[in-house]
KEKE-3310 file (N, C-alpha, C; in steps of 0.2 Angstrom, whole numbers, plus 5000, padded with zeros to 4 digits):
npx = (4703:4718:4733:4744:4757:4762:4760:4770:4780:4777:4775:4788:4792:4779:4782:4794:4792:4780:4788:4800:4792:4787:4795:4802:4790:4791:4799:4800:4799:4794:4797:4812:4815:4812:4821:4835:4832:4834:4822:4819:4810:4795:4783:4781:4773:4760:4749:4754:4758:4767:4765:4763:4755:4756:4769:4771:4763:4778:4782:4785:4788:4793:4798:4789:4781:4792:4791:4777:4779:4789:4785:4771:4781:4788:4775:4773:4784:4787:4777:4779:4788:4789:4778:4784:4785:4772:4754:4748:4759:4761:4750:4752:4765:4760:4751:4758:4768:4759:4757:4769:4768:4757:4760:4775:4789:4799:4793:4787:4777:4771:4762:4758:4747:4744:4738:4747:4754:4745:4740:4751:4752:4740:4742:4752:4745:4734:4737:4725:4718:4723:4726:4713:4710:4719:4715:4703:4707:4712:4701:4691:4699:4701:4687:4683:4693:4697:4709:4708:4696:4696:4707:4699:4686:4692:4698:4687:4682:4691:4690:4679:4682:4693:4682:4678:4688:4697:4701:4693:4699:4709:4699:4694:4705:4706:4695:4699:4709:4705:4698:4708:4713:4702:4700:4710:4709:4702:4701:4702:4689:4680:4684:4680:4664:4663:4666:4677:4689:4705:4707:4715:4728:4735:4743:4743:4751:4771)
npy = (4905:4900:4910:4917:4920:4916:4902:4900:4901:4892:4880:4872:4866:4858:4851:4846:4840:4830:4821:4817:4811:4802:4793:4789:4783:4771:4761:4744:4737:4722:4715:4719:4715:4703:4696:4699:4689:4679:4671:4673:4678:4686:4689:4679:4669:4664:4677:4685:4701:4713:4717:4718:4707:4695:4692:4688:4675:4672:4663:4669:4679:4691:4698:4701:4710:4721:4724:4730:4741:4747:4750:4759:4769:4775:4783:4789:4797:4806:4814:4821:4826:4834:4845:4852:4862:4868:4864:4860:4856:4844:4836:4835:4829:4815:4809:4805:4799:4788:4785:4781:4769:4759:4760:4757:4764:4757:4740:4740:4746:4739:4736:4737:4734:4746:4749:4749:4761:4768:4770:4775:4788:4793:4791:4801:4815:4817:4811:4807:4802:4793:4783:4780:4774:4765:4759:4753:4744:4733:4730:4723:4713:4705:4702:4699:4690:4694:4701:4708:4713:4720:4730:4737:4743:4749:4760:4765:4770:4780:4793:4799:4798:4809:4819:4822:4825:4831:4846:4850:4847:4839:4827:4826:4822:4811:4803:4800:4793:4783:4776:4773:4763:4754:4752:4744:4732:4724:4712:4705:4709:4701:4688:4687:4689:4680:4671:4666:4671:4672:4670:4676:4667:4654:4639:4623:4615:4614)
npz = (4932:4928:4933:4922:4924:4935:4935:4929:4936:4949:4941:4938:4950:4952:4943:4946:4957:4956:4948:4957:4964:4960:4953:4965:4971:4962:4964:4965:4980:4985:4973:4974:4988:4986:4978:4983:4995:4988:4983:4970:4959:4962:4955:4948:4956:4966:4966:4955:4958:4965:4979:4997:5000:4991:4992:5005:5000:4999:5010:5019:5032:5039:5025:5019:5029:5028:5014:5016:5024:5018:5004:5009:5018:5006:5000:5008:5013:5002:5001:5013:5013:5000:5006:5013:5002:5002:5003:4991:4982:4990:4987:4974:4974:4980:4972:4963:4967:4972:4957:4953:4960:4955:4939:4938:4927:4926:4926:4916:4918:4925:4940:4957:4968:4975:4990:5002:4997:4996:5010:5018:5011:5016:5029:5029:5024:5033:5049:5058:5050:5042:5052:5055:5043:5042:5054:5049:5039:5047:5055:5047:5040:5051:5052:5039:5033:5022:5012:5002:5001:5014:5010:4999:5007:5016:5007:5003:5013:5017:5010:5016:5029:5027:5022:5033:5044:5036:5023:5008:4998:4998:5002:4989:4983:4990:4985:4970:4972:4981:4969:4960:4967:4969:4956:4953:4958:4952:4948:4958:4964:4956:4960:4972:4972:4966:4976:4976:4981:4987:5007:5019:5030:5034:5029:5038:5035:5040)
capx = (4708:4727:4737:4750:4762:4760:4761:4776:4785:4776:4778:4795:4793:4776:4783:4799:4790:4778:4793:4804:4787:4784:4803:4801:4783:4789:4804:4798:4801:4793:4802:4819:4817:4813:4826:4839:4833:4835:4816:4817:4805:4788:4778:4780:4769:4750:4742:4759:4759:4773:4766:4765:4752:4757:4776:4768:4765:4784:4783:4793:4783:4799:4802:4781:4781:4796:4789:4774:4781:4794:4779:4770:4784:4787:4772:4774:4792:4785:4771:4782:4795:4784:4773:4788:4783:4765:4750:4749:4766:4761:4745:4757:4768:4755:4748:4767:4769:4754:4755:4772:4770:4753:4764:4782:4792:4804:4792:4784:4772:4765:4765:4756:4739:4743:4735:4751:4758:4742:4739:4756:4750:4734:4744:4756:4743:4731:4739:4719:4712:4728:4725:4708:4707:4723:4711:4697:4708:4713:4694:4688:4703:4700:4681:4682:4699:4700:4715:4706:4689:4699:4708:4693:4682:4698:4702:4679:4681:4694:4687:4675:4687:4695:4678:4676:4694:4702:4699:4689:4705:4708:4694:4694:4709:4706:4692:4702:4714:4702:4694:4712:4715:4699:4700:4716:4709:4695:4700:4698:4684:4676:4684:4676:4658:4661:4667:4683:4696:4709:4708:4720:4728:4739:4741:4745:4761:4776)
capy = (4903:4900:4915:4912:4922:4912:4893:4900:4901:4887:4874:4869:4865:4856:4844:4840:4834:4824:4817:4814:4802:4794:4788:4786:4778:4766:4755:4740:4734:4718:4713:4718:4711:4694:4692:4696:4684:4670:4668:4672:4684:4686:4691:4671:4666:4667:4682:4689:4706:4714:4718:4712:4700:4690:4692:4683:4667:4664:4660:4674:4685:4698:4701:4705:4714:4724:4725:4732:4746:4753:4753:4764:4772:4778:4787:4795:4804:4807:4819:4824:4831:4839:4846:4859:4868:4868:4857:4860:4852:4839:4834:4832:4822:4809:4807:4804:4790:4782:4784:4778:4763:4757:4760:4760:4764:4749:4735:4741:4750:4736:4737:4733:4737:4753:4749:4751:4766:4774:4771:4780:4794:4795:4794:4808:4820:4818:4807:4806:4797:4785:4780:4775:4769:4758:4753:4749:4737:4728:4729:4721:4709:4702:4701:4692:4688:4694:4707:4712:4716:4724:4736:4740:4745:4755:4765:4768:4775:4785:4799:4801:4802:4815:4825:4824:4830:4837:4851:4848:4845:4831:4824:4824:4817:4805:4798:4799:4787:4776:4774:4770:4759:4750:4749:4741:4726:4721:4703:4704:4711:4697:4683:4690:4688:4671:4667:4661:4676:4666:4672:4678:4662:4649:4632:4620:4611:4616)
capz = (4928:4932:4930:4920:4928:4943:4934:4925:4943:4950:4933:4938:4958:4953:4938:4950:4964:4954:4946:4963:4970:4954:4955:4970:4972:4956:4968:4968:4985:4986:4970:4975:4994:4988:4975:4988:4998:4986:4984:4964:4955:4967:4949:4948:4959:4969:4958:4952:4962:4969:4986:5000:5001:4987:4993:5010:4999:4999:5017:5023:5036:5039:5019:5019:5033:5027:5008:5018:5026:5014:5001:5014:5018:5003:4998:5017:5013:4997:5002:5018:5010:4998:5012:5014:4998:5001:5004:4984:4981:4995:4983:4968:4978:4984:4965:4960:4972:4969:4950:4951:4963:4951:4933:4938:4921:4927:4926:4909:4921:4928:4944:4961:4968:4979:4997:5006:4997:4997:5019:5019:5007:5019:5035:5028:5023:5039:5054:5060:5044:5039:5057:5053:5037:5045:5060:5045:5035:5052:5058:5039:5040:5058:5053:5034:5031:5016:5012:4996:5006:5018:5008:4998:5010:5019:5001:5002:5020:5017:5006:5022:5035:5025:5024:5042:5045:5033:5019:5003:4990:5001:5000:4981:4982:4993:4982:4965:4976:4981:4961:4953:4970:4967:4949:4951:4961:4948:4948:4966:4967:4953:4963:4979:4971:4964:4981:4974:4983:4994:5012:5025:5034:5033:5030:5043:5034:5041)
cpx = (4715:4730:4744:4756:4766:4762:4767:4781:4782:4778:4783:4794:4786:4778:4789:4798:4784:4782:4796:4798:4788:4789:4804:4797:4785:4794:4797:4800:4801:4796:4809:4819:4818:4820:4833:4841:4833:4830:4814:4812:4796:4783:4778:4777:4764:4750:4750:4760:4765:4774:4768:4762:4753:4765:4774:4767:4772:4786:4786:4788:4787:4799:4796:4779:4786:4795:4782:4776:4785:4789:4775:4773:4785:4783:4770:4778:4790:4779:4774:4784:4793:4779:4776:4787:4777:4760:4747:4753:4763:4756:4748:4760:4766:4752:4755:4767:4765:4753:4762:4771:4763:4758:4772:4786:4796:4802:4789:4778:4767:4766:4760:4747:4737:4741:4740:4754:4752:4740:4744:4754:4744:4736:4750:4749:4737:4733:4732:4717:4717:4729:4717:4706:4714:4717:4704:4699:4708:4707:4693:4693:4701:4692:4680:4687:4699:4705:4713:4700:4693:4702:4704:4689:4686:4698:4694:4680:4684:4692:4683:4677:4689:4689:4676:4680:4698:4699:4695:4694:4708:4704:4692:4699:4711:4701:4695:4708:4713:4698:4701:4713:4710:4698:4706:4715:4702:4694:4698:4692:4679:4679:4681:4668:4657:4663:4674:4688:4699:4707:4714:4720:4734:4739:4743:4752:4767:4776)
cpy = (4904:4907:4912:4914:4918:4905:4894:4899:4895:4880:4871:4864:4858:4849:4841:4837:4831:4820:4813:4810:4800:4791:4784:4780:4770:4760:4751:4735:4727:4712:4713:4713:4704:4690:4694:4694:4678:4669:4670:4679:4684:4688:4683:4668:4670:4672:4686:4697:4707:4717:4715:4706:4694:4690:4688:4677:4664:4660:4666:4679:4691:4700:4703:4710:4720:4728:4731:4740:4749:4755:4758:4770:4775:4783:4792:4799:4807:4813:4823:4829:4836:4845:4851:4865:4868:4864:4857:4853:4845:4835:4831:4828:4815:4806:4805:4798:4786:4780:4778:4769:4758:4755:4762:4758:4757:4743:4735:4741:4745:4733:4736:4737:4745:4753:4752:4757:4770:4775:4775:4786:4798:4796:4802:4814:4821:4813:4803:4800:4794:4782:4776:4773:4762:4755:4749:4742:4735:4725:4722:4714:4705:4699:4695:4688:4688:4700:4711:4718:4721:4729:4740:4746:4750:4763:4769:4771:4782:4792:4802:4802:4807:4821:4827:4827:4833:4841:4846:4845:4840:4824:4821:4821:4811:4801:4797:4794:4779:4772:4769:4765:4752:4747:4742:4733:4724:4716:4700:4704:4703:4689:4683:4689:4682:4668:4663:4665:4670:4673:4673:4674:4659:4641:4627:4615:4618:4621)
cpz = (4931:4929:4928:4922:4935:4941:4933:4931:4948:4947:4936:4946:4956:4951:4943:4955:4961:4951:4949:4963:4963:4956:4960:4973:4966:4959:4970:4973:4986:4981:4972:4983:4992:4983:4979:4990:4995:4983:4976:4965:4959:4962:4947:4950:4963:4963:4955:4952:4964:4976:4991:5005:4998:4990:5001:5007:4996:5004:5019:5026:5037:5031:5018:5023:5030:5019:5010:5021:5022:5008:5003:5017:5013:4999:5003:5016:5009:4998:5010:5016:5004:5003:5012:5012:4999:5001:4994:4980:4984:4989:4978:4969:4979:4978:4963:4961:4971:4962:4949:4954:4956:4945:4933:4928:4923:4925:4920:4911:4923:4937:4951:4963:4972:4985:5002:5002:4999:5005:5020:5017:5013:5026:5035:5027:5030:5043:5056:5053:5040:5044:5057:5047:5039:5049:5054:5042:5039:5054:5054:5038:5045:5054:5047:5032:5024:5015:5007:4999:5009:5015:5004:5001:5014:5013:5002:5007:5022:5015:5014:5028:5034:5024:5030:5046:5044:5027:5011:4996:4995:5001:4993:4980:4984:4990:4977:4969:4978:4974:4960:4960:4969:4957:4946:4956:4957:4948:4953:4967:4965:4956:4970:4976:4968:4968:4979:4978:4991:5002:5015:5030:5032:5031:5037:5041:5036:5049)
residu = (UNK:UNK:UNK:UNK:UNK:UNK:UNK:UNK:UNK:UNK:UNK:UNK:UNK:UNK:UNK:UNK:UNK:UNK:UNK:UNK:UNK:UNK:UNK:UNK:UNK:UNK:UNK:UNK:UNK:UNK:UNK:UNK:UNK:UNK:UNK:UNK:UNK:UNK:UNK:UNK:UNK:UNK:UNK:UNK:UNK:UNK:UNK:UNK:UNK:UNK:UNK:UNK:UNK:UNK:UNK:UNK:UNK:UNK:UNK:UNK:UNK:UNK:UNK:UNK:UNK:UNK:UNK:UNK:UNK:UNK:UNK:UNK:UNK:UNK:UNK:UNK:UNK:UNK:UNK:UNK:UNK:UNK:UNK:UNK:UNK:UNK:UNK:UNK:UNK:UNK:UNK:UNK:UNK:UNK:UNK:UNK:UNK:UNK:UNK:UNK:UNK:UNK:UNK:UNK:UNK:UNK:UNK:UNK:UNK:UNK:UNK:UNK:UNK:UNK:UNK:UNK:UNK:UNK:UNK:UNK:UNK:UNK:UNK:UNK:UNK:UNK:UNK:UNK:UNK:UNK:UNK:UNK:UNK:UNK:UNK:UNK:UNK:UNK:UNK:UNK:UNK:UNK:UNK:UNK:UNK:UNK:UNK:UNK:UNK:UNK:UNK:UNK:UNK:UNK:UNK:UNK:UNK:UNK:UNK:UNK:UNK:UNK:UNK:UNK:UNK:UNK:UNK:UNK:UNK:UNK:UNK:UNK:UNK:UNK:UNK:UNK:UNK:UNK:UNK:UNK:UNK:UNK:UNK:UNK:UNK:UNK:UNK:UNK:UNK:UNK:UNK:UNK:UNK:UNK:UNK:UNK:UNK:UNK:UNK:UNK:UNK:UNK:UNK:UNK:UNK:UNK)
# end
């Protein structure tokens, strides 16, 4: 049982570093880049995500590459910069980020699938196992070209990197990461068994 002596001095440091990531985890980067660039509202087109595979069908490889990375990035500072108080804190932090980048209060908590905040999450709390759930999705990409498969199969391997080298509340939290990650690509999934999910490619116009 929690001492309550202990939460009461805890309590505060825990709720404000799940707060800081939500806030943080909830900038919608793929939104804001492309309407910068001109490119309108990316919830308007392909599956109406804010990541950044769908911000890849406005044609812009730099503002998905760069959607991809600060997504990533911020569920990395996020559990970084918590990390200072504790691998406790850090755990708080990395739930924040991912809860905020899934249901940002901004968009009316609708919000994107999670893959890139959570690899960042996995590379901040073990460097080893967000290095190989990164080498799995590239593996799984390369092999079926799917982006959905690919991330899937990344979010399932991870739990098991993390019991291979990191502690057990890792572990557990690296599976309750990959459930709401998988839950949150359900349509994916059910277009990947009717063989309908778009692949990873190009067109040849232009």
């Amino acid at each position: 049982m929690i001492d309550p002596i202990s939460w009461a001095h805890t309590s505060p440091y825990i709720l404000a570093a799940f707060a800081a990531a939500y806030l943080l985890g909830s900038i919608p980067f793929g939104l804001v880049l492309t309407k910068l660039a001109g490119l309108g509202d990316v919830r308007n087109i392909g599956s109406g995500n804010i990541g950044a595979t769908n911000v890849l069908r406005t044609g812009n490889k730099k503002l998905a590459a760069a959607t991809l990375v600060l997504d990533g990035a911020k569920g990395a500072i996020a559990v970084l910069f918590a990390d200072m108080y504790g691998p406790d804190i850090a755990i708080v932090a990395a739930a924040g980020a991912l809860l905020g980048h899934l249901f940002p209060v901004w968009l009316k908590f609708r919000g994107g699938k999670g893959v890139a905040t959570a690899l960042g999450i996995f590379l901040a709390l073990s460097l080893p196992v967000g290095g190989l759930a990164c080498a799995t999705w590239l593996l799984a990409a390369v092999l079926f070209r799917y982006s959905s498969l690919s991330a899937l199969l990344a979010m399932a391997a991870a739990p098991l990197y993390m019991w291979w080298l990191a502690g057990p509340q890792r572990t557990e939290f690296a599976a309750a990461m990959a459930i709401l990650v998988w839950i949150r690509h359900h349509q994916n999934i059910r277009r990947l068994i009717r063989g309908e999910e778009s692949k990873i490619g190009f067109s040849r116009k232009g």
